[in-house]
N, C-alpha and C positions, 0 to 999 in steps of 0.2 A: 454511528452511521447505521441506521436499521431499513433493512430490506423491506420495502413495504409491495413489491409487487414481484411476480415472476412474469419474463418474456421468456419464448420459446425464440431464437435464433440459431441462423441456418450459417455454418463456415464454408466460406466459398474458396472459388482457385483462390492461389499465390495467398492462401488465411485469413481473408479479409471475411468481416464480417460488418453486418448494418447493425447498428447502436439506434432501436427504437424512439420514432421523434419526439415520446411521452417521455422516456429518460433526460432526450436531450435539454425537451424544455423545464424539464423539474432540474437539471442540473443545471440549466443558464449554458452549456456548449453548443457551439458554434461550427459552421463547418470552417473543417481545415485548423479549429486550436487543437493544440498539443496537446495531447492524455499524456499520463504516468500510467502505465500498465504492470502492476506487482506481482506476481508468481509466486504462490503462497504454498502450501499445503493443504488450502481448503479449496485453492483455486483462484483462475485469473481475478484481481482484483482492477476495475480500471475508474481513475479520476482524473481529475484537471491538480494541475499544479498546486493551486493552493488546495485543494479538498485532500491532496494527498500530507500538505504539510501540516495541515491540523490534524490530521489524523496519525501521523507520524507523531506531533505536539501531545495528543490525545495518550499513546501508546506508553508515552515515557514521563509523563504528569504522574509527581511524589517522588520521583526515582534521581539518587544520586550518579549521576554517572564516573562522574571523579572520585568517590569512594569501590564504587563498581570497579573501575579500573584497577584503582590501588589495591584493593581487594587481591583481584585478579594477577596483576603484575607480582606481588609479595608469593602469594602460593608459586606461580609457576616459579621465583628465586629460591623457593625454600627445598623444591622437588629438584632442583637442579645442582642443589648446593649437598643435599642428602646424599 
């Protein structure tokens, strides 16, 4: 997902803010569908459901999670058994 452009946006009362209609139409959103809004540490991230799930998909592409896990579960038995 690369940033190809910067809009300057204004947050209003009660947070809200407008989503520029050049985003909306490069992204295909509509008024009133649902975003995923992610709070990162680089900062708000916001998509539509699936652009969030591929990007989620994108994120953990190569990656074992069930050895991650195991991984993971085994240390914390071994720290707790010492």
């Amino acid at each position: 997902m690369a940033a190809n452009e910067t809009h300057a946006i204004a947050l209003g009362d009660r947070g809200r803010f407008v989503v520029p209609a050049a985003v909306r139409e490069r992204h295909g959103w509509t008024s009133g569908q649902a975003l995923v809004a992610l709070d990162t540490d680089a900062g708000l991230l916001v998509m539509s459901a699936d652009e969030a799930l591929n990007w989620l998909r994108s994120r953990l592409e190569g990656r074992d999670l069930v050895a991650e896990l195991l991984t993971a579960r085994r240390a914390d038995h071994e720290r707790e058994t010492a």
